[in-house]
OpenMM code with the backbone's topology and positions (N, CA, C; nanometers):
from openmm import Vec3, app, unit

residues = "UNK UNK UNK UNK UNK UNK UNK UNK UNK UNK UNK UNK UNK UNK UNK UNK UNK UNK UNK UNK UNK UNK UNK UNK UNK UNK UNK UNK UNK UNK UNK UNK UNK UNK UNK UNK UNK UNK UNK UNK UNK UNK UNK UNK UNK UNK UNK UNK UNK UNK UNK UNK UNK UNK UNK UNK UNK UNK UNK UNK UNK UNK UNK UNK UNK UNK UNK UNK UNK UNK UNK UNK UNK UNK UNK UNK UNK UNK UNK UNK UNK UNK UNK UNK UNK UNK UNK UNK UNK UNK UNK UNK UNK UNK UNK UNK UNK UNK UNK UNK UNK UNK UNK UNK UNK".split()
positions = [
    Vec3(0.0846, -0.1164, 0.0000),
    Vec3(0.0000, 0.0000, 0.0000),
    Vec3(0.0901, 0.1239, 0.0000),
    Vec3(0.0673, 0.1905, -0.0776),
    Vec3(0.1527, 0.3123, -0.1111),
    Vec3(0.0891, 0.4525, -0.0248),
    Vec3(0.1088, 0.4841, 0.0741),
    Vec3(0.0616, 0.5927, 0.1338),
    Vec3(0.0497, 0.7524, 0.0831),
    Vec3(0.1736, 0.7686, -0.0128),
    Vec3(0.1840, 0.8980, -0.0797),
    Vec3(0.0905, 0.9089, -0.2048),
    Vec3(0.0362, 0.7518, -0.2345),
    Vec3(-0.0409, 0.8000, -0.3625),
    Vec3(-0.1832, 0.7763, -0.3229),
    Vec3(-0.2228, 0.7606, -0.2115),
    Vec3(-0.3486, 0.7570, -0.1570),
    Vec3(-0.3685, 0.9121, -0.0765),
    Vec3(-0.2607, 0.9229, -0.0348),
    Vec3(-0.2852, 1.1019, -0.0268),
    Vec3(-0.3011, 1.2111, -0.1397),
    Vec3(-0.2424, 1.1831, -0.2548),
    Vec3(-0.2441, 1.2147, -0.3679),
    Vec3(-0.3809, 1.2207, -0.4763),
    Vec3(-0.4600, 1.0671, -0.4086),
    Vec3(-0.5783, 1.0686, -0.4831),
    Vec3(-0.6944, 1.1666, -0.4109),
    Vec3(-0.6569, 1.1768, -0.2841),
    Vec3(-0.7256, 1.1999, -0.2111),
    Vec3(-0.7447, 1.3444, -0.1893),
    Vec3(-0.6554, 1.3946, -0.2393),
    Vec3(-0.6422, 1.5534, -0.2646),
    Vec3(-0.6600, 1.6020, -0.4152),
    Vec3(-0.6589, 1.5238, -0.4656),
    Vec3(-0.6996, 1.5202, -0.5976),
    Vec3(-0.8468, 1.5700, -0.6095),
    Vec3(-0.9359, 1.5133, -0.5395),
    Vec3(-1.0721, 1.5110, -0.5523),
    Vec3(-1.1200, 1.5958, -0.3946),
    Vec3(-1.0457, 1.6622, -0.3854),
    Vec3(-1.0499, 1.8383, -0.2869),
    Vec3(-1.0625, 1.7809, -0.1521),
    Vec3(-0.9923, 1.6981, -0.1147),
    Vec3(-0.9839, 1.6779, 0.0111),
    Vec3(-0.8199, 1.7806, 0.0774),
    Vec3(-0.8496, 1.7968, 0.1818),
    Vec3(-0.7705, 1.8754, 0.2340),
    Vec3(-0.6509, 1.7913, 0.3015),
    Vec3(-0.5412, 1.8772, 0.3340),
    Vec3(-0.4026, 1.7559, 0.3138),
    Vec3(-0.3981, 1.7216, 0.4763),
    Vec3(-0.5096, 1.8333, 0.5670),
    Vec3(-0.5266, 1.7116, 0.6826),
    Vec3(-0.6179, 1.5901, 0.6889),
    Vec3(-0.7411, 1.5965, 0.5897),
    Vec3(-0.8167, 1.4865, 0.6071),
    Vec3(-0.7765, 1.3752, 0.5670),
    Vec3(-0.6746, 1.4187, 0.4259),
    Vec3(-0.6274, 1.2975, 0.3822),
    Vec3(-0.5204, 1.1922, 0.4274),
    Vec3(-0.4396, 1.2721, 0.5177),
    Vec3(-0.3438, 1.2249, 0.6117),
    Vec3(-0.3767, 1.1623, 0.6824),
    Vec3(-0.5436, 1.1846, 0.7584),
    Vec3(-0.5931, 1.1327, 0.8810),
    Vec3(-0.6794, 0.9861, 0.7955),
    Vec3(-0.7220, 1.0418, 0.6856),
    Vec3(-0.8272, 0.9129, 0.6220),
    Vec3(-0.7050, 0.7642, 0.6082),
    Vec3(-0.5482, 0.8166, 0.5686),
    Vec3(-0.4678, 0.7078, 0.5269),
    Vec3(-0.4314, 0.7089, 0.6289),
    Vec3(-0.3676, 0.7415, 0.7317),
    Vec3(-0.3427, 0.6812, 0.8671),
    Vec3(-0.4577, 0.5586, 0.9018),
    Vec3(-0.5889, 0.6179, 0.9379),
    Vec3(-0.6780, 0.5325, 0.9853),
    Vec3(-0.6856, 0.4028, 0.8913),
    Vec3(-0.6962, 0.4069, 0.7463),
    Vec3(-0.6821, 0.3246, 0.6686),
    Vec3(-0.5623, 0.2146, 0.6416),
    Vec3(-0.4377, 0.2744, 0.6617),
    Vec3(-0.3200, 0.1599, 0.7306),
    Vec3(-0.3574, 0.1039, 0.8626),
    Vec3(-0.4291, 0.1724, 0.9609),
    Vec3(-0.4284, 0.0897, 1.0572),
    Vec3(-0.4967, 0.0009, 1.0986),
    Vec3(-0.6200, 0.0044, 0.9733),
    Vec3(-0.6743, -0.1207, 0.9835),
    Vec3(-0.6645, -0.2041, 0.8572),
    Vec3(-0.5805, -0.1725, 0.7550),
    Vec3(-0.5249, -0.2176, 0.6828),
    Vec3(-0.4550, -0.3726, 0.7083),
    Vec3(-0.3685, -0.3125, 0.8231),
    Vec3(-0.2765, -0.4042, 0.8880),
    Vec3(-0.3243, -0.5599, 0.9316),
    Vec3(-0.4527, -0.4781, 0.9658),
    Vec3(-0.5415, -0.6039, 1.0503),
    Vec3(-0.5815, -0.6903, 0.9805),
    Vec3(-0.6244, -0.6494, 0.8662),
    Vec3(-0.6827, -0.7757, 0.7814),
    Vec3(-0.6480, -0.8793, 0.7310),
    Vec3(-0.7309, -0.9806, 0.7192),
    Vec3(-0.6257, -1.1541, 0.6597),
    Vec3(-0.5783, -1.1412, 0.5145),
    Vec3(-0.4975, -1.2005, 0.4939),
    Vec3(-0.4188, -1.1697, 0.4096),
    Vec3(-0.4715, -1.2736, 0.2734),
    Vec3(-0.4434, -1.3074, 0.1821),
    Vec3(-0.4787, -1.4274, 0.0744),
    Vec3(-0.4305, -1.5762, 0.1565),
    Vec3(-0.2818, -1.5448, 0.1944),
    Vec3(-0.1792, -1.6221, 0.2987),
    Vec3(-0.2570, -1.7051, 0.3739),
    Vec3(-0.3427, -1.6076, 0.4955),
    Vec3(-0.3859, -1.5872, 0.5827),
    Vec3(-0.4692, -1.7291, 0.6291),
    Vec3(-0.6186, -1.7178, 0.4806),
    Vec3(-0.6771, -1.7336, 0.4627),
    Vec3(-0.6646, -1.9005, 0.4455),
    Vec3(-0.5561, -1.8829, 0.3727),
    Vec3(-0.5557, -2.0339, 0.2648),
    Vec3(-0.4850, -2.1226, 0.4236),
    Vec3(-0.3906, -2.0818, 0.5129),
    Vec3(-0.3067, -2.0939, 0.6247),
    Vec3(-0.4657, -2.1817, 0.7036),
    Vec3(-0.5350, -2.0946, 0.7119),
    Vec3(-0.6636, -2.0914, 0.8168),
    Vec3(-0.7471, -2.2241, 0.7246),
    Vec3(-0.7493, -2.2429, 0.6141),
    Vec3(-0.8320, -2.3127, 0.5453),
    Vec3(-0.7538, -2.4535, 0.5612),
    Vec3(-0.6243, -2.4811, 0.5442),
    Vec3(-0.5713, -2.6167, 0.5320),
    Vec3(-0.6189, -2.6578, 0.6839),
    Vec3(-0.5367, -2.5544, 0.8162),
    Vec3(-0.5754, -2.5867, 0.9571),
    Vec3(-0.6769, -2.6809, 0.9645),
    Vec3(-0.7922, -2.6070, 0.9018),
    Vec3(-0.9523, -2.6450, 0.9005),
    Vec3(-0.9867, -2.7934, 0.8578),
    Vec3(-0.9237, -2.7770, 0.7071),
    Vec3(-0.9195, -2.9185, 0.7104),
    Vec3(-0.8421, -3.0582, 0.7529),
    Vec3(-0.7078, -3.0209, 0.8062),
    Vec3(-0.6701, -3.1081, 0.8770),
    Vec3(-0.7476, -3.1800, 1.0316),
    Vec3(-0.7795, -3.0668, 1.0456),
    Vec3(-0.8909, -3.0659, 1.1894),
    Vec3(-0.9976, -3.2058, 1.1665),
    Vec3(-0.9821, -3.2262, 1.2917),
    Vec3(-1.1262, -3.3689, 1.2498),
    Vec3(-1.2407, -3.3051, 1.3279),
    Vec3(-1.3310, -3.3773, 1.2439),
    Vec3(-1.4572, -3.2958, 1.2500),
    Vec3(-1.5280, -3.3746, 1.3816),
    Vec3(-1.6464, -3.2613, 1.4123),
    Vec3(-1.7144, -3.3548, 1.5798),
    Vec3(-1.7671, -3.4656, 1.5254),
    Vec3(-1.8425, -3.4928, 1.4519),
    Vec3(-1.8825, -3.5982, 1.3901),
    Vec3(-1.7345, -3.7392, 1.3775),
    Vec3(-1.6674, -3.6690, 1.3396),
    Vec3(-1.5595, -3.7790, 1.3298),
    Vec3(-1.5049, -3.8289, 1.4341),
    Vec3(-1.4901, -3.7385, 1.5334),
    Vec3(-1.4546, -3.8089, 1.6421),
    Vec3(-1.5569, -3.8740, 1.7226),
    Vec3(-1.6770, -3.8278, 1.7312),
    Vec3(-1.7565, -3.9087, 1.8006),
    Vec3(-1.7660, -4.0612, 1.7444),
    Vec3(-1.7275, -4.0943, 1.5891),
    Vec3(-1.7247, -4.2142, 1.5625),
    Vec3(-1.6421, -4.2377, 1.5794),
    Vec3(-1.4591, -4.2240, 1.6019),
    Vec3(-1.3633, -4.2754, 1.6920),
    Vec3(-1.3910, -4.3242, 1.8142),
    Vec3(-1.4223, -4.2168, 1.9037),
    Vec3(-1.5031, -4.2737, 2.0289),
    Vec3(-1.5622, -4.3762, 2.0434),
    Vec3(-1.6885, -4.4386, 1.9434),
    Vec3(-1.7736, -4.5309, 1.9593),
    Vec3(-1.6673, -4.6691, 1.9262),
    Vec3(-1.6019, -4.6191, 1.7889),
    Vec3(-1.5189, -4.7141, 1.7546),
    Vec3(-1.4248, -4.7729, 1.8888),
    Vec3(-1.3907, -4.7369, 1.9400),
    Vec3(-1.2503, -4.6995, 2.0831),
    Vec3(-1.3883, -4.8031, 2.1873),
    Vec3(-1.5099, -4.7725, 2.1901),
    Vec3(-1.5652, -4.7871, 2.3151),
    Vec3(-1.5851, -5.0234, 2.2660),
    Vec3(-1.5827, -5.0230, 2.1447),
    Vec3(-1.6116, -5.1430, 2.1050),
    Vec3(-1.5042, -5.2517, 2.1166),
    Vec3(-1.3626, -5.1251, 2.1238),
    Vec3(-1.2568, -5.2441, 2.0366),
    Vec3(-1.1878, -5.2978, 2.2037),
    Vec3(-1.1648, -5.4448, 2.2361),
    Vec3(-1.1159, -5.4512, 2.3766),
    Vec3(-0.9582, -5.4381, 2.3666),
    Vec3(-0.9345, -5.4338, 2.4575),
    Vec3(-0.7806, -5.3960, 2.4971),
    Vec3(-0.6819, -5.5261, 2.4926),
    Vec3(-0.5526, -5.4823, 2.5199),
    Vec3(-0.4491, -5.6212, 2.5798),
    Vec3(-0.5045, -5.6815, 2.6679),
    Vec3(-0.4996, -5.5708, 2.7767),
    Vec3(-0.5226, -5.6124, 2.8987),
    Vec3(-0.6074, -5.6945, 2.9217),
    Vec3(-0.7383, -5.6573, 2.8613),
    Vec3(-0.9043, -5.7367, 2.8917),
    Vec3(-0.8823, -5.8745, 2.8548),
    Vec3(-0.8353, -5.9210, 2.6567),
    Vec3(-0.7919, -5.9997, 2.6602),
    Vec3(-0.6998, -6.1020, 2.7115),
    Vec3(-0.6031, -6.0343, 2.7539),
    Vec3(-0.5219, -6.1745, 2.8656),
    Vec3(-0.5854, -6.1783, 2.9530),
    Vec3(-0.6450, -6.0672, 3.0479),
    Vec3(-0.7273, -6.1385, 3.1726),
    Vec3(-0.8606, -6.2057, 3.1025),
    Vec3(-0.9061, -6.2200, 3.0519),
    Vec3(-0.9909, -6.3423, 2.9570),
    Vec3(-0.8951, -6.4268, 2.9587),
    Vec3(-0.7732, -6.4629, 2.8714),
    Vec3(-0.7302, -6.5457, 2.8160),
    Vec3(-0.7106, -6.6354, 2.9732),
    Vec3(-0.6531, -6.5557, 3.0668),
    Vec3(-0.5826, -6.6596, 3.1839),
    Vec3(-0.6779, -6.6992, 3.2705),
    Vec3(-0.8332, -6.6252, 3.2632),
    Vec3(-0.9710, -6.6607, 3.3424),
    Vec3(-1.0220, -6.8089, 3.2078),
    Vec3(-1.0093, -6.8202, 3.1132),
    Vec3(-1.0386, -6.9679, 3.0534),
    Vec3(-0.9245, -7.0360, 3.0811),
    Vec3(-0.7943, -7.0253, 3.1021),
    Vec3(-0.7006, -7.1197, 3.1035),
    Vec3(-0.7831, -7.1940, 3.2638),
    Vec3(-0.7597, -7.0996, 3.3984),
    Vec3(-0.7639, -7.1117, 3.4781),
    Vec3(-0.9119, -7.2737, 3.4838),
    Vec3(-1.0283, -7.1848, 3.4442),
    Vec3(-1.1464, -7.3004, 3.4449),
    Vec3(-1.0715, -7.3986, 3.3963),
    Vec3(-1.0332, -7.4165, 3.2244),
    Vec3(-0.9964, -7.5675, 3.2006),
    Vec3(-0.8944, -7.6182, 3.2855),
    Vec3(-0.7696, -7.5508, 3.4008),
    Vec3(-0.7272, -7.6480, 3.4082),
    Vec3(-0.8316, -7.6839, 3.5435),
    Vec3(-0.8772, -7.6261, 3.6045),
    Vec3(-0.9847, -7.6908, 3.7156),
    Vec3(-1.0843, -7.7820, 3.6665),
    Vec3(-1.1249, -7.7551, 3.5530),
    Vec3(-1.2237, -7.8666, 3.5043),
    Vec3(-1.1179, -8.0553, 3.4587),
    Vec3(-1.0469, -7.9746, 3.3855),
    Vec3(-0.9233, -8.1218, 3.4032),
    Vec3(-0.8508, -8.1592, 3.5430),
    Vec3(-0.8379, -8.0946, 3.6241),
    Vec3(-0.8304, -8.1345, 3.7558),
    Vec3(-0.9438, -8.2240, 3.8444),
    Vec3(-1.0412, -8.1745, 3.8149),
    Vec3(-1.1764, -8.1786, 3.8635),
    Vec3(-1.1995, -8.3316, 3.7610),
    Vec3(-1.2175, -8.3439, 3.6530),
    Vec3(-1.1908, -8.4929, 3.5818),
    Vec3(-1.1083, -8.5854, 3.6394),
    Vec3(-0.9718, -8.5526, 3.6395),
    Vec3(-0.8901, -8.6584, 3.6700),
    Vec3(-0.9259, -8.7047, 3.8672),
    Vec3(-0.9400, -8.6355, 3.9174),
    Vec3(-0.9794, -8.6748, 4.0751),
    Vec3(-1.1313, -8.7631, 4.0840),
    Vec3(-1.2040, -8.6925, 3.9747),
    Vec3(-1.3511, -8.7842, 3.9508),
    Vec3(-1.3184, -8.9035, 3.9203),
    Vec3(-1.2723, -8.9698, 3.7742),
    Vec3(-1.2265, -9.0896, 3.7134),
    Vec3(-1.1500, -9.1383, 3.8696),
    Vec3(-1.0109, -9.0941, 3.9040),
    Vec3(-0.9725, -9.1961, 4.0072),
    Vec3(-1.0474, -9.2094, 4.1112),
    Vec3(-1.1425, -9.1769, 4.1693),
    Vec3(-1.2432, -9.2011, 4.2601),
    Vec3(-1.3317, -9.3106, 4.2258),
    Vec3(-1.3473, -9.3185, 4.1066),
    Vec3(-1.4529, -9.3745, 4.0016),
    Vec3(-1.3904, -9.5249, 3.9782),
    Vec3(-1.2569, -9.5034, 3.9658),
    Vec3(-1.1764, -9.6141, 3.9203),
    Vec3(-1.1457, -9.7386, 4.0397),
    Vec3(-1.1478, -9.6140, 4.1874),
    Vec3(-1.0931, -9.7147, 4.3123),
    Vec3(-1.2392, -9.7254, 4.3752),
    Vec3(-1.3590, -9.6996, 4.3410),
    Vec3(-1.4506, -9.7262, 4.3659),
    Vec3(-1.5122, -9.9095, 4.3611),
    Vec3(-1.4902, -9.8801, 4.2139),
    Vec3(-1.4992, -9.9998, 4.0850),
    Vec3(-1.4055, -10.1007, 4.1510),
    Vec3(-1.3030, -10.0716, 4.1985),
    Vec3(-1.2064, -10.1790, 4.2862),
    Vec3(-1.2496, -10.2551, 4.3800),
    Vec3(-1.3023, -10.1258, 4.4669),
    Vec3(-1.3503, -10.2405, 4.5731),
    Vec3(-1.4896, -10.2535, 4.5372),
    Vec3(-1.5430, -10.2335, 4.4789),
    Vec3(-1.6955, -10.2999, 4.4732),
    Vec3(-1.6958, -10.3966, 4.3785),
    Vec3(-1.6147, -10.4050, 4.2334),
    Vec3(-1.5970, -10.5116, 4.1969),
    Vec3(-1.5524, -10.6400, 4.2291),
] * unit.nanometer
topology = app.Topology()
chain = topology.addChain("A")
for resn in residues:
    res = topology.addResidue(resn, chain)
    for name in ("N", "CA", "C"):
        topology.addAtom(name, app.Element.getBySymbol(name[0]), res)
């Protein structure tokens, strides 16, 4: 932004060389402020990298379904545990069964 030729236009068309000083001051200073093309496109990728609420709430649900390590081995070592009590629990039955059959046979 060229300040001397915005004073220039501006006196051109009978503005006085304080208004025009004061109109381009005020006009750089909010000049400054505004987003830039840069700015914009900067703010737009952000945006779309961003995941949307929708998307995460289906992460979430997804996350709430899927079980863990943890859950699984404590599963895995709560079935080991039953079968070996149930094969424990067999083999003490049968030999009971077996020295039963002994003496009653």
């Amino acid at each position: 932004m060229n300040t001397i030729e915005i004073l220039a236009r501006l006196e051109r068309v009978k503005f006085t060389t304080e208004q025009a000083r004061t109109i381009t001051a005020i006009f750089e200073e909010h000049h400054a402020q505004l987003a830039t093309k840069d700015d914009i496109k900067m703010i737009r990728e952000d945006l779309k990298s961003m995941a949307t609420k929708d998307e995460l709430k289906v992460m979430r649900e997804d996350f709430k379904h899927m079980v863990t390590k943890d859950e699984l081995n404590a599963s895995i070592a709560k079935a080991k545990y039953d079968l070996v009590r149930w094969i424990v629990g067999a083999v003490i039955a049968n030999g009971l069964i077996a020295t039963l059959l002994k003496f009653f046979a």
